[in-house]
C-alpha positions as CSV (number, residue, x, y, z in Angstrom):
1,X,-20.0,-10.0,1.3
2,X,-16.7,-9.4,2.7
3,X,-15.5,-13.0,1.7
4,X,-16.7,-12.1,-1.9
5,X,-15.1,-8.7,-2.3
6,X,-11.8,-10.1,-0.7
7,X,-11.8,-13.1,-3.4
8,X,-12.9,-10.5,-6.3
9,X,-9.7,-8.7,-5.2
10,X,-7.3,-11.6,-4.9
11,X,-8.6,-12.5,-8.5
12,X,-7.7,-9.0,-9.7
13,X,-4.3,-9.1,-8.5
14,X,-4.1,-12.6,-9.6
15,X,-4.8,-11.7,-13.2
16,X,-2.3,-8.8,-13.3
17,X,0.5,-10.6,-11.9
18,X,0.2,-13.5,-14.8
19,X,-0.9,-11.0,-17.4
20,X,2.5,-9.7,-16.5
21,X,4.3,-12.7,-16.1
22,X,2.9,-14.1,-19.3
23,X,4.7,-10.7,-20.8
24,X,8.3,-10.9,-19.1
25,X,9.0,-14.6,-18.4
26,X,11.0,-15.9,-21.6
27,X,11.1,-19.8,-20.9
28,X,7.2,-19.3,-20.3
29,X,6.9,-17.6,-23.7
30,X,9.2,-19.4,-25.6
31,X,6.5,-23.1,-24.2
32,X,3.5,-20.8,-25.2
33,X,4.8,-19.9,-28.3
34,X,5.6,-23.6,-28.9
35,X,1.7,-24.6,-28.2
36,X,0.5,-22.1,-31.0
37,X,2.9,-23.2,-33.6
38,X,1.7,-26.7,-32.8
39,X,-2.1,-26.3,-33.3
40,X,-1.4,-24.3,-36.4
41,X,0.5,-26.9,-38.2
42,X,-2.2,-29.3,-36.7
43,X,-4.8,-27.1,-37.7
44,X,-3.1,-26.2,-41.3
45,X,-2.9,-30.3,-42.1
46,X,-6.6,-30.7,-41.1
47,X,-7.7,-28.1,-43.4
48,X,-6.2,-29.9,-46.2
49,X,-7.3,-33.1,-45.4
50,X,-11.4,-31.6,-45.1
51,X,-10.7,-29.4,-48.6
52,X,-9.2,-31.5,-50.6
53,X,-11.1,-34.6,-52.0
54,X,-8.0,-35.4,-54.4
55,X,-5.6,-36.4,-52.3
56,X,-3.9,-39.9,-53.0
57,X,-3.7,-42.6,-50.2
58,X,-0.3,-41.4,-49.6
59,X,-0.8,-37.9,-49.1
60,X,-3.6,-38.7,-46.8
61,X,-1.6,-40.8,-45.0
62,X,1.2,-38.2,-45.2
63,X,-1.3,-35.5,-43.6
64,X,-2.1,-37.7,-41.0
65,X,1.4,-38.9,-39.4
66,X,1.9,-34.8,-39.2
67,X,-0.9,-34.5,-37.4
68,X,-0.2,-37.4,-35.2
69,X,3.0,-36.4,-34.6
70,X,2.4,-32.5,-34.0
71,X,-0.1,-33.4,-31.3
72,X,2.7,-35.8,-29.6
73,X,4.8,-33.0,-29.1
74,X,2.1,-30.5,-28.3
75,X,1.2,-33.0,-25.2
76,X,4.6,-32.8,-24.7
77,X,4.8,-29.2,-24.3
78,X,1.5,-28.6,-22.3
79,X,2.5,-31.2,-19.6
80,X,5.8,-29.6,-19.5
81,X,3.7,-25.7,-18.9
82,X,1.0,-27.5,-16.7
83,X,4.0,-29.0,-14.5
84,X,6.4,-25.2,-14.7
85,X,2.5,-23.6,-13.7
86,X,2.3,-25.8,-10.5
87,X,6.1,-25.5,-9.5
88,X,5.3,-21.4,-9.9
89,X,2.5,-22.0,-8.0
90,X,3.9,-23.8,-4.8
91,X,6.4,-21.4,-4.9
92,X,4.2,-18.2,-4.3
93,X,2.9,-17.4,-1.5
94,X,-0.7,-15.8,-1.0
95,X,-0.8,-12.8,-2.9
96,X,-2.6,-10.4,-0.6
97,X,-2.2,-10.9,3.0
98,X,-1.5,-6.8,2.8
99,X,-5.2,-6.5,1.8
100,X,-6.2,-9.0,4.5
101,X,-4.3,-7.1,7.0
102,X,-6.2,-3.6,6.2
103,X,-9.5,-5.1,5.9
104,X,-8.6,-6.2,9.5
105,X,-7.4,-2.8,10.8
106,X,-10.1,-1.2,8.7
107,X,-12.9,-3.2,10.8
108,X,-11.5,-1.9,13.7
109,X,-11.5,1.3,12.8
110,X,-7.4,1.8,13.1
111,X,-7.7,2.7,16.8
112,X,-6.4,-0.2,19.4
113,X,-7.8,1.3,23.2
114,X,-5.4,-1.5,24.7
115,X,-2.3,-0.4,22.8
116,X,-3.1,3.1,23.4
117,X,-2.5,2.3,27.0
118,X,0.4,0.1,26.7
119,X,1.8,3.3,24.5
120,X,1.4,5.6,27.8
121,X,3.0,3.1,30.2
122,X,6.0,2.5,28.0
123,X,6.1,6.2,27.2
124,X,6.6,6.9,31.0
125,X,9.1,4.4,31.6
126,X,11.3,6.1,29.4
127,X,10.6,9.7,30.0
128,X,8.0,12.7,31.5
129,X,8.9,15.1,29.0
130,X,6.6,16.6,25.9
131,X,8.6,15.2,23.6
132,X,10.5,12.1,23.9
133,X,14.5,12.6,23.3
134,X,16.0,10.6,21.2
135,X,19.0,10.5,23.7
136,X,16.4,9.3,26.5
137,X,15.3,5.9,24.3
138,X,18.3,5.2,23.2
139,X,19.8,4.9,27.0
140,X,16.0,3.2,28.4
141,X,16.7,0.5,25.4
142,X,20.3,0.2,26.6
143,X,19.6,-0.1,30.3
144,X,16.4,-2.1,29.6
145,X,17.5,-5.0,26.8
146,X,21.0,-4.4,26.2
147,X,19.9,-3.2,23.0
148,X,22.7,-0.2,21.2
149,X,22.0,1.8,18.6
150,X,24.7,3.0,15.9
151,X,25.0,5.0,13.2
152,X,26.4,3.8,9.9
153,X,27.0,5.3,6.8
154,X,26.4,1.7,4.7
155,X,23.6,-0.8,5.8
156,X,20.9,-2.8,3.6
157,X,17.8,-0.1,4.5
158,X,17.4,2.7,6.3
159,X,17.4,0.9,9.5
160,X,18.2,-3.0,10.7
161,X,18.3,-4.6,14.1
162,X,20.9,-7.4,14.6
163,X,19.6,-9.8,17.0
164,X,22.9,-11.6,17.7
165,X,24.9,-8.1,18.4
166,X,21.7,-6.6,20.0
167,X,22.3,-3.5,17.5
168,X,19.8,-0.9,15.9
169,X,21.8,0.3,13.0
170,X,20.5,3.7,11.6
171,X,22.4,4.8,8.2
172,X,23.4,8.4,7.9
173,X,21.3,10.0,6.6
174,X,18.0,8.6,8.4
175,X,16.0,11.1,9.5
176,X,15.5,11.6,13.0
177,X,11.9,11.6,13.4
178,X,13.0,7.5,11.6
179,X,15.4,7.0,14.4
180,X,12.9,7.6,17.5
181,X,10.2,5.9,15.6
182,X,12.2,2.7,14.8
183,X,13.8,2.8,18.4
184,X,10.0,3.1,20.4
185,X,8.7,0.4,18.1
186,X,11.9,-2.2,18.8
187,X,11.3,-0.9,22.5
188,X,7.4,-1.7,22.2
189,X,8.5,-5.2,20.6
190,X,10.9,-6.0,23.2
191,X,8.9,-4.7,26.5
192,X,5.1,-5.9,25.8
193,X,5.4,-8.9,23.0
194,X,3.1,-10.6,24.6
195,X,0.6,-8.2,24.7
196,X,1.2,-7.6,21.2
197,X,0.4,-10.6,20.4
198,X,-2.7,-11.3,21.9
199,X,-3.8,-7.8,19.5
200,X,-2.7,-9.7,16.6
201,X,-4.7,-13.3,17.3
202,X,-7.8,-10.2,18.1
203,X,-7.3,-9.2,14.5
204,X,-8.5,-12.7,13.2
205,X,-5.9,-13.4,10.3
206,X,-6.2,-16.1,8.2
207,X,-2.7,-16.4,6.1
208,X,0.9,-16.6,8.2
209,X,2.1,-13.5,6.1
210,X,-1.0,-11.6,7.3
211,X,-0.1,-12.3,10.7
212,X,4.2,-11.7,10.1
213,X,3.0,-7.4,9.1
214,X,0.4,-7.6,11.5
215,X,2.8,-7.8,14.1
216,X,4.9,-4.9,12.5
217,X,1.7,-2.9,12.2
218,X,0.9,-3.3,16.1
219,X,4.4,-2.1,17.1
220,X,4.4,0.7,14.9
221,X,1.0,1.5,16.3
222,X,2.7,1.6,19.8
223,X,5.4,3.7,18.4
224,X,2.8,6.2,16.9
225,X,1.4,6.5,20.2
226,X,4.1,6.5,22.3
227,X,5.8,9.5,20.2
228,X,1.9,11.3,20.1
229,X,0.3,10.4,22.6
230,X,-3.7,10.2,21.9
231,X,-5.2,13.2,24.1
232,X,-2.4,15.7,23.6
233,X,-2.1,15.1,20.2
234,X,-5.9,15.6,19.9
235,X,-5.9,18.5,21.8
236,X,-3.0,20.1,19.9
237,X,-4.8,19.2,16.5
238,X,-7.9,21.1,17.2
239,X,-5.8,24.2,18.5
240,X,-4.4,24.2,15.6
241,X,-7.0,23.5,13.2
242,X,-5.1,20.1,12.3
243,X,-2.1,21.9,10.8
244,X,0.4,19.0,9.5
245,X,2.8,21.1,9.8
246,X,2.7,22.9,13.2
247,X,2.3,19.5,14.4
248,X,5.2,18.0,13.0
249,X,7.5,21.0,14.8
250,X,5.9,20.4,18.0
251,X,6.3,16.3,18.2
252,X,9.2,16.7,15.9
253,X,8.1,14.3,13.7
254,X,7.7,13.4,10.1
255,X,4.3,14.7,7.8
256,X,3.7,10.9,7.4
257,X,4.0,9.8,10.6
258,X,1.7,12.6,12.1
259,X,-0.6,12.3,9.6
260,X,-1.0,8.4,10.0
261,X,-1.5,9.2,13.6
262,X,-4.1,11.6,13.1
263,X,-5.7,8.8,11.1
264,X,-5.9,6.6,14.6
265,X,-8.0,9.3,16.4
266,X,-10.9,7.4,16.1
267,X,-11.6,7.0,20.2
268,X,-15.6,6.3,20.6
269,X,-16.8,9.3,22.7
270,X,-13.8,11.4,21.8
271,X,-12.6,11.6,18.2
272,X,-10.7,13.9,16.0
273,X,-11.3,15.2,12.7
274,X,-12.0,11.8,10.7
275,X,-9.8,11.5,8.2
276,X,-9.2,8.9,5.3
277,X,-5.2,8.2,4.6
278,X,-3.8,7.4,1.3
279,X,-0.3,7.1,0.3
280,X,1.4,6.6,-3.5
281,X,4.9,5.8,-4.6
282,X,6.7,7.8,-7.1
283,X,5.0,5.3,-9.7
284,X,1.6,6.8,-8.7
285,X,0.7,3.6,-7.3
286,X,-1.1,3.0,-4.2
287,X,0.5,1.6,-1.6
288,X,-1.2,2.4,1.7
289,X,-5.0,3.3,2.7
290,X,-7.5,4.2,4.7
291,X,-11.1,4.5,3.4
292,X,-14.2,6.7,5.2
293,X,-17.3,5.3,5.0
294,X,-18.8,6.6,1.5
295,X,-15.6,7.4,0.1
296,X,-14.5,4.5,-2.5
297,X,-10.7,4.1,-2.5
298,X,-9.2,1.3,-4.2
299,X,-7.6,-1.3,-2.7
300,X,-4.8,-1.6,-5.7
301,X,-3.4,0.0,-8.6
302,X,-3.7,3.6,-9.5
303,X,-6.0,6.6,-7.9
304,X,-7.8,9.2,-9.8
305,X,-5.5,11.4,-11.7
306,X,-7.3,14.0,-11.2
307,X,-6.5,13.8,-7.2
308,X,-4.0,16.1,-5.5
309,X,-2.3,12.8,-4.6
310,X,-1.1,13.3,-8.6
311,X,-0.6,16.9,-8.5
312,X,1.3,17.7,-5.3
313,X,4.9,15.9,-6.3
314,X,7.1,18.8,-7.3
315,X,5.1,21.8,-5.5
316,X,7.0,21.5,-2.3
317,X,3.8,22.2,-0.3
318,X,0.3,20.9,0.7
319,X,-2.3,20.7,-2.3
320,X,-5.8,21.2,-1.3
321,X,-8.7,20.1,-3.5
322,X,-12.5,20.0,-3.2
323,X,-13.7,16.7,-4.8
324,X,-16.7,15.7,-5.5
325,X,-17.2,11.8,-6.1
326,X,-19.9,10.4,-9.1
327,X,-22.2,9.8,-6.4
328,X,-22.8,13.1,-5.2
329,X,-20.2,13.0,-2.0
330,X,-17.6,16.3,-1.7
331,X,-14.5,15.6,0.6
332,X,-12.0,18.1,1.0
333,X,-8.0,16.5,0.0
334,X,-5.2,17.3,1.1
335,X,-1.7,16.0,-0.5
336,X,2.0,16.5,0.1
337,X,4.9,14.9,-1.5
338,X,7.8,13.2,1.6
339,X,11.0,12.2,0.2
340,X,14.0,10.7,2.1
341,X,17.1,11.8,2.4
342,X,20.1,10.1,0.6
343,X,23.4,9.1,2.3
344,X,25.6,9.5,-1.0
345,X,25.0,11.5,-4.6
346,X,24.8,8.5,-6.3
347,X,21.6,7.5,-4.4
348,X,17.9,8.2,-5.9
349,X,15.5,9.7,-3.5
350,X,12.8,7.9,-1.9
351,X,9.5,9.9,-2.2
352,X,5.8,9.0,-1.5
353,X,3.1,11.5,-1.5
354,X,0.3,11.7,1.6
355,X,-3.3,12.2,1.2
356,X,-5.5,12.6,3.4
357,X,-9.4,13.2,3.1
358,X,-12.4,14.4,5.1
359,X,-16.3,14.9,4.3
360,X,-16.8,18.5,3.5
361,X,-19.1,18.8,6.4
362,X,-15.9,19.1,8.5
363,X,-14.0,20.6,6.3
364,X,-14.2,24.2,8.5
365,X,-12.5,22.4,11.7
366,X,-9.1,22.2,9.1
367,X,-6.9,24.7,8.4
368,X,-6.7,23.5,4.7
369,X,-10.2,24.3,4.3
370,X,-10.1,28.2,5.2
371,X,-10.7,30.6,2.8
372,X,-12.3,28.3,0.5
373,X,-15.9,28.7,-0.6
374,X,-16.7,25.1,0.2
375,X,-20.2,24.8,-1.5
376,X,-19.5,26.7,-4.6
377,X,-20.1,24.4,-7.5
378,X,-16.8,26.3,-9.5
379,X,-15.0,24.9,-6.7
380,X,-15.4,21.3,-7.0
381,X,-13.4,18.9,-8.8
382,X,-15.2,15.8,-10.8
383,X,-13.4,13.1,-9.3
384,X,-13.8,9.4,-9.3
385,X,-12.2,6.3,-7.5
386,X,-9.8,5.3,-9.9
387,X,-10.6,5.0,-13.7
388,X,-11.4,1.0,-13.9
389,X,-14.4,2.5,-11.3
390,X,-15.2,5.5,-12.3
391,X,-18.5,6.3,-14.1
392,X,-17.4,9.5,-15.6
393,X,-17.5,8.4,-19.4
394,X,-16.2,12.0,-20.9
395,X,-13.7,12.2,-18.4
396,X,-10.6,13.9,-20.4
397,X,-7.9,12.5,-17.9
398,X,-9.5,9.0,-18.3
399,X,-6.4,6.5,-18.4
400,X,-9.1,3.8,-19.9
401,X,-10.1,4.8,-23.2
402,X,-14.0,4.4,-23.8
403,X,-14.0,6.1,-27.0
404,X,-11.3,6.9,-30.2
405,X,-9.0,9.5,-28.9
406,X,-9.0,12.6,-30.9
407,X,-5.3,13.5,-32.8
């Protein structure tokens, strides 16, 4: 079943990136367009030739050759799109080894036990403190690898490593919660790669790309866990009734890095709140997730529009929504919108908004959920998966029109 879905998705993704390649690549349009006027001047000659008996030998013969010689070049054109189709082909690579990826971390439940361990060790090497200065990785990479770090106003990204220099450029205006991240994880890569990779060859990937993020994925893990570590974090989450926020003062990190983490709490015997993660670009579109079991998230494209996810960009502030799915399943949501911070006025800011969501049944252990009448049916929000999914025919946000829209 899970070889089935993840070939129904490929085939999705498939069919949207030629449906819009077959709109924006002119050479391809310009053959296409070349193959229809060809079978309509084939077509247009045939018809004559079938409707009209009183046609002399020459006209007949006329009809024919332009016939014979439309369908020349129309064999002409198709061999030339069947060979432009294969060069295309062997030029792309697989087209989801993202979705293989999460389907892997997915089935293992986004908590590594072995990385969580290799997160504490490497944490301790560098420092005993709460919080881990920035100051202190920066001198343990230094000592360690010969690895600087710099600042620079102008670099490709946020953030690059030069291997040749042994150089962690940052730009300017990275945030530091960015900086300690990116610095634990190039620590992580440099200090247990081995280990690393064994988690990745435990992951079971199939396509070389798969495995390239996986191994991104599994530093950043470390990094997570190295910045949070997994019992204090946990500890300070339930204190505070899961408060992004609060959390984000007290590890001094970003609202999308603790809530990711918070999404990794998942320790059999000793788990947090269990949360599913979503994120979305300033498109809307989804580009991150993490499902709960009964809640139906999909795995590309758009959300439901009627989700905070939608609603929180320009509010400043968490959105908090009580949804209740077609099937009869109520989650609480909570969204916020992140932007980055620019280094110049001419640059446009980076924002994604966080969502994250929890069955309603544990919607009292969260802050987000106080003061809210949980099982009040004024409360609740029709939601659905995404509108391709949804069931919800009369739906008046539905982006897929079922019916004539009214004027």
């Amino acid at each position: 079943m899970t070889r089935l879905h993840r070939a129904y998705i490929d085939s999705s993704i498939s069919m949207e990136a030629y449906a819009s390649w077959l709109k924006s690549d002119p050479l391809l349009s310009d053959m296409l367009h070349q193959v229809l006027n060809r079978i309509a001047g084939i077509r247009s000659s045939a018809e004559i030739l079938s409707s009209v008996p009183e046609l002399t030998e020459t006209e007949r013969e006329r009809f024919l050759g332009t016939i014979n010689g439309e369908a020349r070049d129309l064999t002409g054109v198709l061999k030339q799109l069947v060979s432009y189709f294969d060069q295309s082909a062997s030029r792309h690579k697989a087209i989801s080894p993202l979705r293989e990826l999460e389907d892997a971390i997915i089935a293992a439940n986004n908590n590594f036990p072995f990385l969580e361990g290799l997160a504490l060790e490497l944490r301790n090497e560098i420092s005993q403190k709460i919080v881990l200065p920035e100051g202190d990785i920066a001198t343990a990479l230094k000592r360690r690898f010969g690895i600087a770090c710099h600042i620079r106003q102008e670099i490709a990204g946020r953030y690059a490593y030069d291997i040749g220099t042994k150089t962690l450029y940052f730009r300017l205006s990275t945030a530091a919660p960015t900086r300690r991240f990116q610095m634990c994880r190039v620590y992580a890569e440099h200090a247990a790669q081995d280990i690393l990779e064994k988690e990745v060859r435990r992951l079971g990937l199939r396509s070389e790309e798969a495995v390239r993020l996986a191994r991104g994925a599994m530093s950043s893990y470390v990094a997570g866990a190295m910045l949070m570590p997994y019992d204090s974090l946990l500890r300070d989450a339930e204190e505070r009734q899961y408060d992004i926020d609060v959390l984000c003062h007290i590890y001094e990190a970003s609202f999308e890095q603790v809530a990711h983490r918070l999404v990794t709490l998942r320790r059999r015997g000793n788990e947090g709140l269990p949360f599913g993660f979503l994120r979305a670009d300033a498109s809307g579109r989804l580009t991150k997730r993490f499902p709960l079991p009964g809640l139906t998230l999909p795995t590309v494209g758009h959300g439901c529009p009627r989700w905070p996810i939608y609603t929180a960009p320009g509010t400043g502030q968490v959105v908090r929504q009580i949804a209740e799915f077609p099937n009869g399943s109520r989650y609480l949501l909570i969204a916020k919108m992140v932007e980055k911070q620019v280094s110049a006025y001419q640059e446009q800011p980076v924002r994604f908004t966080i969502m994250l969501a929890c069955d309603v049944l544990h919607a009292d252990r969260a802050i987000y959920g106080q003061g809210l009448n949980l099982h009040h049916p004024r409360n609740r929000v029709l939601v659905g998966p995404s509108c391709p999914l949804c069931p919800r025919e009369d739906c008046d946000h539905r982006q897929k029109a079922t019916r004539p829209l009214a004027v």
